[in-house]
N, C-alpha and C positions, 0 to 999 in steps of 0.2 A: 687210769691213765697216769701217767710221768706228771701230771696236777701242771701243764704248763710249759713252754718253750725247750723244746730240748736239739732241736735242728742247731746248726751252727756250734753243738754244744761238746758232744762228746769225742773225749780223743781214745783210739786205741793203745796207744802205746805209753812203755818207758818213762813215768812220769812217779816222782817220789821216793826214790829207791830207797829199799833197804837189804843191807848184805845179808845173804843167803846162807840160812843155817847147814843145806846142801851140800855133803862131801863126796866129791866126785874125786872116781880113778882117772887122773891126769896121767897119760905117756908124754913123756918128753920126747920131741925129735929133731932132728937136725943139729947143728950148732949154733943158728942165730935164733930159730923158737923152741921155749922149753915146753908146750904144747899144742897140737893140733889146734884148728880152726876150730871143730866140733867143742874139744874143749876148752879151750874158749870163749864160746858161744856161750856153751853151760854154766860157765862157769861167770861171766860178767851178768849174762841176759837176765841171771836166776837173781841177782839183785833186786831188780825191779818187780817181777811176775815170774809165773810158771816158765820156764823156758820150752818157746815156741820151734818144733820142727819143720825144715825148711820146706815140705811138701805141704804145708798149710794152706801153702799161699803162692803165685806165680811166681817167675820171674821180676817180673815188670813189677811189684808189688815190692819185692825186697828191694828193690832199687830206689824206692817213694821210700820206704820208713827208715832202712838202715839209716841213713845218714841223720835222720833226725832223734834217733839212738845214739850215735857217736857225740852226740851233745853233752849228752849224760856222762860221758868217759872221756870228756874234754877231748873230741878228734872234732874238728872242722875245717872245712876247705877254708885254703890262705885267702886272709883278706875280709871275711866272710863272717856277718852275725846275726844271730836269732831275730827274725824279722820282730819278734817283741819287744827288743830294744828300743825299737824306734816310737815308741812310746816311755816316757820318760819317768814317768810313775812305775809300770813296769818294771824298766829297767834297773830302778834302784831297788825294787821290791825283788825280784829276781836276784840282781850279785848279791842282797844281802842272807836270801838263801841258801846260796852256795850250791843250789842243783846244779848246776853246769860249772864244771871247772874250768879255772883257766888254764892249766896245764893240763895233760892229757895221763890218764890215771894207767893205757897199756901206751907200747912202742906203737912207731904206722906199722910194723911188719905185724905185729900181732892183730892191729885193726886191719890188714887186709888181709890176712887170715882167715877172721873173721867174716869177710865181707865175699872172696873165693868161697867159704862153705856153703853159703847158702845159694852163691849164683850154681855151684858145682851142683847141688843136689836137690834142686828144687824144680816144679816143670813147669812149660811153659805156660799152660791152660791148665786148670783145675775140672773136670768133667762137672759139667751142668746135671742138677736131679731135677727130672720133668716132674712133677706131683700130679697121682690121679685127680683129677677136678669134678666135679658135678655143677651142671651149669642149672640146674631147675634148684633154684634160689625162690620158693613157692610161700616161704613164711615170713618175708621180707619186701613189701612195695616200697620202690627207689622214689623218692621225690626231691623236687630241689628249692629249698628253702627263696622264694623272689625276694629276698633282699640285694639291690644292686648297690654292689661294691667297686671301691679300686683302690688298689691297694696290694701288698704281699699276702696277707691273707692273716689267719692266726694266730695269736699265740697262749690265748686262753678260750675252754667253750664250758659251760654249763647251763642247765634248765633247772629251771626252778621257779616257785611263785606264777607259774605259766607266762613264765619269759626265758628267753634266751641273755645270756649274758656271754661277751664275749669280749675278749682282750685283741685288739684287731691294729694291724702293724702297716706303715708305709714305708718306702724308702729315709723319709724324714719327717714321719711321724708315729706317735703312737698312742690310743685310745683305748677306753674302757666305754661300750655300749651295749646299751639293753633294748632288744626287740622285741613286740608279742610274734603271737603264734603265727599270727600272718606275715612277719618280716616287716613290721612297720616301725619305726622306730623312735623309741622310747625316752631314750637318756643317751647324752653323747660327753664324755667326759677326756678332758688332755690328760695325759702321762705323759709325764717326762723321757722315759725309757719301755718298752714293751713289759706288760703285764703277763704275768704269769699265773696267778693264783687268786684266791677271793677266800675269805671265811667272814661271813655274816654273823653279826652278832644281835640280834633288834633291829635298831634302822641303823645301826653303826656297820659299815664295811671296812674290813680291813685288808687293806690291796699290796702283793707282791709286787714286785716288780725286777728284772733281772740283770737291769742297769744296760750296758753298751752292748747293741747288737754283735759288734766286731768283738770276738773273744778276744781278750786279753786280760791280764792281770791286774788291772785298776778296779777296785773295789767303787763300783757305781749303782750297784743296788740298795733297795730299800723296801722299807714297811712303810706303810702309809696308811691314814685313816679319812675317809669318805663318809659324813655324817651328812649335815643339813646343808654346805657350802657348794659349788660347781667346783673346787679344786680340791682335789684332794693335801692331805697335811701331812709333814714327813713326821712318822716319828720313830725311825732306829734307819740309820743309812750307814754309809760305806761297807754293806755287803758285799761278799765276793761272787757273783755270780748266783745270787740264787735261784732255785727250781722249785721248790716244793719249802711250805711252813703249818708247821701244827702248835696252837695256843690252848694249852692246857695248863694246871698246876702240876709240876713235877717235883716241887719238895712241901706239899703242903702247909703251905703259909696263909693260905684261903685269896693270895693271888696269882692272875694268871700270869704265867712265862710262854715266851715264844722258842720255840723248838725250829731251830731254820738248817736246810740245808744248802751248803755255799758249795755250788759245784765247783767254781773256778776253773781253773784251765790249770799251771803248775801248781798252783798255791789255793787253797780250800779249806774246808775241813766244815765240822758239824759242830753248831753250836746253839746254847741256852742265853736268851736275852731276858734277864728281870729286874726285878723292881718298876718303882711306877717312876719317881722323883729322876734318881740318878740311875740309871741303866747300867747293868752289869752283863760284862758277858763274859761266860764259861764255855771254853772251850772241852768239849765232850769228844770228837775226833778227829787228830790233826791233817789228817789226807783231805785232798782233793774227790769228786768224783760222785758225792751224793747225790741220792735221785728222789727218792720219796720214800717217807717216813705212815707205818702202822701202828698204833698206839694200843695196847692192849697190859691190864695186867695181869702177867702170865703167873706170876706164884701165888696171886689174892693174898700181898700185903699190905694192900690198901695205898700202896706207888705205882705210879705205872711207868711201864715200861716199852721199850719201841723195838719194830725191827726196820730194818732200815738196808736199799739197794744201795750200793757205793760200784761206780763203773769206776772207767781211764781202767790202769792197770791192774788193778786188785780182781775185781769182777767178784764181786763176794755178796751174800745175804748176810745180815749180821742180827743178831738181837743183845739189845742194850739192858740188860739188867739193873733197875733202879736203888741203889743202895744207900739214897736219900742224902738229901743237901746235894744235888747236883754229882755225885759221884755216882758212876754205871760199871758196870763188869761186862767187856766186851766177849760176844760169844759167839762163834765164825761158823753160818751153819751150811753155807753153801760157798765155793770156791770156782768158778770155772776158768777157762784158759783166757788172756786177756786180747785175744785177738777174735772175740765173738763180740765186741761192741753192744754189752748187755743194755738195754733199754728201759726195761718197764717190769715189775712184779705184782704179783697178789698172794692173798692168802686165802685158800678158800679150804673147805672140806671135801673135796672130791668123792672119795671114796666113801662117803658117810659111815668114819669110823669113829667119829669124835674128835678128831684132832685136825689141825690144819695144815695141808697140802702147800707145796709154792706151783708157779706157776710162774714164769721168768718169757719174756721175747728179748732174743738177742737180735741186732741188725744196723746197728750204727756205721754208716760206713760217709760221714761226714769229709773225714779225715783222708782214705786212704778207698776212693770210688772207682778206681780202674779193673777191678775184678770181682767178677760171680764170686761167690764164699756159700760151698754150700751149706755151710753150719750155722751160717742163719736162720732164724725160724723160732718157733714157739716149744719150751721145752716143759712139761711137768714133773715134780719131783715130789715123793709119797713120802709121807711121814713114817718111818719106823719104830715110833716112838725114842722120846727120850733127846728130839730134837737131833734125829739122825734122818739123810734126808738123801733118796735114790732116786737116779732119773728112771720114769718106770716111760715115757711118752715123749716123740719131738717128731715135729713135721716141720721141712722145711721152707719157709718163707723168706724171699728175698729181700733186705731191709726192716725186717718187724720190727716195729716201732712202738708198740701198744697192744694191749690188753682188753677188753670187757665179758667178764664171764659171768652168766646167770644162766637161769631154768628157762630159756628164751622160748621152746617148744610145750613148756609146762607138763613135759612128760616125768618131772619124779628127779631128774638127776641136772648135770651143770655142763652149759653149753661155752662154746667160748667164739666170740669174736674177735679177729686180730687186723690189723691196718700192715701195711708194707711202706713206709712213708719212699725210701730209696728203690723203689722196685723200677716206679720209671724208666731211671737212669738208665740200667739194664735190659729196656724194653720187655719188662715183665709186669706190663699192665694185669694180668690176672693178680696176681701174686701183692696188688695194691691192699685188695679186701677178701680174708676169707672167714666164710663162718665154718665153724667146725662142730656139728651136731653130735653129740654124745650118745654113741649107740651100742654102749657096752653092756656088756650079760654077763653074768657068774662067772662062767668060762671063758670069757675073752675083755677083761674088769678094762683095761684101758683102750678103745677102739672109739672114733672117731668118723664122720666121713664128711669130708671135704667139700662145702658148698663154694661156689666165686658168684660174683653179680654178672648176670645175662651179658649185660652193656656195663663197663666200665671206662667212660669217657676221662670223668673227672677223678684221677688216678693219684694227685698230689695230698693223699688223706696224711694230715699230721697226727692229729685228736683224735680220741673215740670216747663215746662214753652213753652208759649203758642207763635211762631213764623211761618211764612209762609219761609220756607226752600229751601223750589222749585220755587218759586215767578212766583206762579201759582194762585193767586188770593183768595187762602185759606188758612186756618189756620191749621197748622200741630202741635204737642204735641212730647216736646220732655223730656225725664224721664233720672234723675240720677240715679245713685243707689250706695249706701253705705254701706258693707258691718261688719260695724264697731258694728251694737249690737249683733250679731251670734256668737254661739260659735265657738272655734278655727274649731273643726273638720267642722263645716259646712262654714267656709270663706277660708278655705282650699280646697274646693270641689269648690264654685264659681270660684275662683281664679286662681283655675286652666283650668277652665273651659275661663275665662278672658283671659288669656295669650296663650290660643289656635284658638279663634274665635274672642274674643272681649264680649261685652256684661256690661259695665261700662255705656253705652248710649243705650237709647231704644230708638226708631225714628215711631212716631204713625203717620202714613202720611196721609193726608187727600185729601179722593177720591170723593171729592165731584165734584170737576172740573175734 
């Protein structure tokens, strides 16, 4: 899974630009523009990200993000500033960016050029894809964890030690607790800001946290350490939003360094915290948009090296070549278009050829929620060797949020579980959880067949994560859920529903043994 809070987090668009090495045949026309809309489009959009065709996406769609585009090429309505401003740390961290001009980089006649193309050629609805479903979900008994909550729900889950641990969020709170198997509970500790992450060391824990629910550009997260005390102890703060952190040594000095990714919101990037005394940090990637880091060393030089998701506009898999003393060789193995709101990756072996397969769920729709996108969904990409990497599989799920894939049937090959966290929204409660059983043969290598849960009531799953609970030699699925994009009246009705039975944790138990 995303290792922790990613709701509220990612944005689809326009964010970071850099001008496009892209040589595009511009016609000149008329006498006041010396090219079309189209070119145009291509020709600024391609700046930031792959330039998006206007059939991607509604109407009603280009109307939400264009203008928050025109930021980027200095066009905004008179009068009128980046709600970010009104944050005043922000603010100053923003102009001295320089991502938003003050001047505007085209004429209006060219921005509504630009802004006619895509109303002219885009349609109004985008056709819905219904997925064949199978509802005999026979390898999975649903149960619902009794621990009674109130609260948002979320924003860390993990099993382990046979307890539940979890990062658990209020409107104006936010905790780190630990329950046993029965939902009784264990340890209740404050966080300053929602918890995202954990990595145990002995009895030392070292706790993420993602700083201000409300995105913006105030670096308010931190690392922290939770040893024998009820509070936890800061030690490395004013992160930019982080998601996901790996402590490893990565220049072999025999101490560990923190590997954090700072998703931010404009301003991010991926960086190295070391030493023990004075803490240094190395910035390793200046974008925005990280998601979660794999650590692996891929050439056995005795450094390891990472691959790593980077959403917002890139939408890219990347692996970080270690070349020792904190310097890496960036290496871009996967690209997709930036309007899939990529979420969550793995690396797995699929095809049991030796090498590792990706595994990508696009579905963020945090940002821009008023349209189906049927290109949502879960997509697989096969190693071709030599770190070249083809989509061979995708099914579409509305909002996929998450990943868990293992041998969950113990038939030999890799199954995969996926969450919908946005499906909701869309009244696509199926489309919240599906499993997808691996039923491929010689002749038909990538096939699939699509399981959904009987009853899916509790449809706000954020989390997923894949653990044997009953340490009964199978793989059990256990589901967060977050009750944080719903309107009041409907996290009012959950919540209530929370604090009566429980239902914050769903426990998919696997009846395969």
């Amino acid at each position: 899974m995303i290792r922790g809070l990613l709701f509220l987090l990612m944005t689809l668009v326009f964010f970071n630009c850099n001008k496009s090495n892209k040589k595009e045949k511009l016609e000149p026309v008329g006498s006041e523009l010396k090219f079309t809309g189209k070119a145009l489009a291509e020709m600024h959009c391609a700046r930031c990200h792959s330039f998006p065709e206007p059939k991607v996406m509604p109407k009603r769609y280009w109307k939400e993000v264009l203008p928050i585009m025109g930021l980027f090429l200095g066009k905004r309505p008179e009068g009128k500033m980046l709600g970010d401003y009104n944050n005043i740390i922000a603010r100053e961290r923003l102009k001295a960016s320089y991502l938003f001009p003050e001047k505007g980089l085209i004429t209006d006649k060219e921005w509504e050029a630009i802004i006619q193309f895509y109303d002219d050629n885009s349609l109004e609805n985008i056709p819905d894809v219904k997925p064949i479903l199978n509802r005999n979900l026979a390898l999975f008994k649903k149960e619902i964890l009794p621990w009674q909550s109130s609260g948002n729900g979320l924003t860390y889950l993990n099993f382990q030690d046979n307890e539940y641990h979890l990062g658990f969020n209020t409107d104006h709170e936010s905790f780190y607790i630990k329950l046993d198997k029965t939902g009784k509970l264990l340890q209740k500790n404050q966080m300053t800001y929602p918890l995202v992450d954990v990595i145990q060391n002995g009895k030392i824990e070292f706790l993420l946290s993602m700083g201000r629910m409300f995105n913006v550009d105030e670096p308010t997260g931190s690392i922290a350490v939770l040893a024998d005390k009820p509070e936890p102890i800061n030690l490395i703060g004013n992160l930019e939003r982080p998601v996901d952190f790996v402590i490893d040594d990565f220049d072999n000095d025999g101490i560990m360094d923190f590997l954090v990714a700072e998703f931010g919101k404009y301003l991010g990037g991926i960086n190295i915290y070391s030493g023990r005394q004075n803490i240094k940090k190395t910035n390793v990637h200046p974008k925005p948009g990280a998601v979660k880091f794999v650590v692996k060393d891929v050439n056995n030089d005795g450094l390891k090296d990472f691959f790593t998701l980077v959403a917002q506009e890139d939408e890219s898999v990347y692996l970080f070549i270690n070349k020792g003393n904190f310097k890496f060789e960036k290496q871009q193995l996967l690209t997709l278009p930036s309007y899939y709101g990529t979420t969550h990756f793995e690396l797995l072996d699929f095809d049991n050829d030796g090498d590792d397969d990706i595994i990508c769920s696009s579905g963020d729709s945090d940002d821009f929620a008023s349209a189906l996108k049927p290109y949502h969904g879960v997509r697989i990409f096969e190693n071709k060797g030599n770190y070249k990497y083809e989509q061979v599989w995708f099914h579409k799920q509305e909002g996929a949020y998450g990943t868990a894939s293992a041998d969950f049937d113990n038939d030999g090959d890799i199954d995969i579980a996926s969450i919908g966290y946005y499906a909701s929204l869309q009244n696509k409660d199926d489309e919240a959880f599906f499993y997808f059983e691996n039923v491929s043969t010689k002749t038909n290598q990538w096939s699939f067949k699509t399981h959904v849960l009987p009853t899916n009531t509790n449809n706000s799953f954020m989390l997923i994560k894949a653990k044997d609970i009953d340490n009964d030699g199978d793989v059990d699925l256990l589901l967060g859920s977050n009750t944080s994009i719903f309107s009041d009246k409907r996290k009012q009705k959950i919540n209530t529903l929370w604090t009566q039975e429980g239902g914050a944790i769903t426990i998919l138990r696997n009846t395969s043994n």
